[in-house]
C-alpha positions in Angstrom: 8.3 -14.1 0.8 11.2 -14.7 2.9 14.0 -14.7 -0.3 12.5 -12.0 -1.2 12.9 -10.1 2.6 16.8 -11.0 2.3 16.9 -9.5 -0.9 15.7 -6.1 0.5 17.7 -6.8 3.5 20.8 -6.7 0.9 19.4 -3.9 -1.1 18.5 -5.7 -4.0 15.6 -4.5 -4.8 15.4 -5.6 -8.8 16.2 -9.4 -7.2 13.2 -8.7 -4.4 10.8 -7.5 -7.7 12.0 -10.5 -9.3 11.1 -12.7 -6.6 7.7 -11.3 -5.9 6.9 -10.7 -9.3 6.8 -14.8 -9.6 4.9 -14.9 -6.4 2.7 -13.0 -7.3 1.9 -15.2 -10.8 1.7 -18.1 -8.4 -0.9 -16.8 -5.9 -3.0 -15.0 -9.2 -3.2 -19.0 -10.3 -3.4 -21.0 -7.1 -6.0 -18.6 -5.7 -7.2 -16.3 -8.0 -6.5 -12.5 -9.2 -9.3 -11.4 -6.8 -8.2 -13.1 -3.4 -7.0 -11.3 -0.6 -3.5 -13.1 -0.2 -3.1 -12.1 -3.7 -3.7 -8.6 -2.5 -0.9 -9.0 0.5 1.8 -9.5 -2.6 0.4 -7.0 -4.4 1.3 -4.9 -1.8 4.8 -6.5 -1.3 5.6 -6.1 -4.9 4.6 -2.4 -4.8 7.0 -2.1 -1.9 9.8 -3.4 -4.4 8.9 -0.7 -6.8 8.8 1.9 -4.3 12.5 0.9 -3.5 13.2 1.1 -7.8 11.6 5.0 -7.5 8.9 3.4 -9.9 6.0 5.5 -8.3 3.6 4.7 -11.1 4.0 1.0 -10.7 3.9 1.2 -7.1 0.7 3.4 -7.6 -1.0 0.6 -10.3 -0.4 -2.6 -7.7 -2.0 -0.4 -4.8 -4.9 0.4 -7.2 -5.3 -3.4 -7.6 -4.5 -4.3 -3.7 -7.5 -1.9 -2.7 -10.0 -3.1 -5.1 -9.2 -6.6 -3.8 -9.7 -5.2 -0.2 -12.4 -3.5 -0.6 -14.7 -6.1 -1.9 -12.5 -9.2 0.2 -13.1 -6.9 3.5 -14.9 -4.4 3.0 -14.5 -0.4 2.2 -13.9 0.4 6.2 -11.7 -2.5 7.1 -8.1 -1.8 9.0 -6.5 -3.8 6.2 -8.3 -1.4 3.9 -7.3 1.5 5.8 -3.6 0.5 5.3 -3.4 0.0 1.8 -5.3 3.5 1.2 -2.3 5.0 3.6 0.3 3.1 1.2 -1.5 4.6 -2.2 -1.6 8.2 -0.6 2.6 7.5 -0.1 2.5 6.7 -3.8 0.6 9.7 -5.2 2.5 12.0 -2.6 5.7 10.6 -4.2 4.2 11.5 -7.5 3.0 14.9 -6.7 -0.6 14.9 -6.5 -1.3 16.0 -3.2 -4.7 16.5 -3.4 -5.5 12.5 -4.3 -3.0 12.2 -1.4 -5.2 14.1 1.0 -8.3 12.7 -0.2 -6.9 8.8 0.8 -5.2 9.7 3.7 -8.3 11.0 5.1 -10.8 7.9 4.1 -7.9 6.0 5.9 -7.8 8.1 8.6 -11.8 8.1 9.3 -11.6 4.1 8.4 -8.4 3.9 11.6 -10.4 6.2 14.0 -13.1 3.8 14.0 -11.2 0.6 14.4 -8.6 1.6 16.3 -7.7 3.1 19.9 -7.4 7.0 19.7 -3.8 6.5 20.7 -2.8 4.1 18.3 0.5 4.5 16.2 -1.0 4.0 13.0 -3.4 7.0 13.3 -0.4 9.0 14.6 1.4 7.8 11.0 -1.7 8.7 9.1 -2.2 12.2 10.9 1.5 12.9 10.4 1.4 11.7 6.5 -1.7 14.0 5.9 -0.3 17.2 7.5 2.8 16.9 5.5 0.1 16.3 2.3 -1.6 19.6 3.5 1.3 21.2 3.8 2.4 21.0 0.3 -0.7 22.0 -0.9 -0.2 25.4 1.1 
């Protein structure tokens, strides 16, 4: 966690994979594959790869970090919600901006029910999803 923060701090980003990458073997054995702190790295690692410009990795670790969430939390949790926002960044990245619509908007029905109507997050979210509708024209 923290080693691998300085390493992103530096720029490093193959050092902060590195790191995370081992993490993430750790928590898949001392928890299990299915646990939601396993779920938190999976996220972390997919930030790593986002950093690399590896959108399809990023995309496969946020596919894995939302199942987790799903049935950890449930389908309409905030935690949920976020890790839909960060797989819509992933499949904007990689041009399918339809998918990205679709997830922006289950996040953004998911953050208007747990959230204040003023809160940043839903600002985020509304902002990510007209840029996604843009794009589609």
């Amino acid at each position: 966690g923290n080693l691998a923060v300085a390493f992103w701090n530096l720029r490093d980003y193959e050092q902060q994979k590195s790191l995370l990458q081992r993490a993430l073997a750790i928590k898949e054995l001392a928890f299990s594959p299915h646990h939601p702190s396993t779920a938190v790295t999976l996220g972390n690692l997919a930030v790593a790869f986002w950093n690399l410009r590896d959108y399809e990795q990023q995309k496969s670790l946020l596919q894995r970090a939302l199942a987790i969430k799903e049935l950890a939390f449930s389908p309409h949790h905030p935690s949920t919600a976020v890790t839909l926002g960060n797989l819509a960044v992933a499949f904007g990245y990689l041009g399918d901006y339809q998918e990205q619509k679709s997830l922006l908007k289950r996040s953004l029905s998911i953050q208007e029910l747990a959230l204040s109507p003023d809160h940043p997050s839903i600002a985020v979210t509304l902002g990510n999803l007209a840029d996604a509708f843009g794009r589609l024209g």
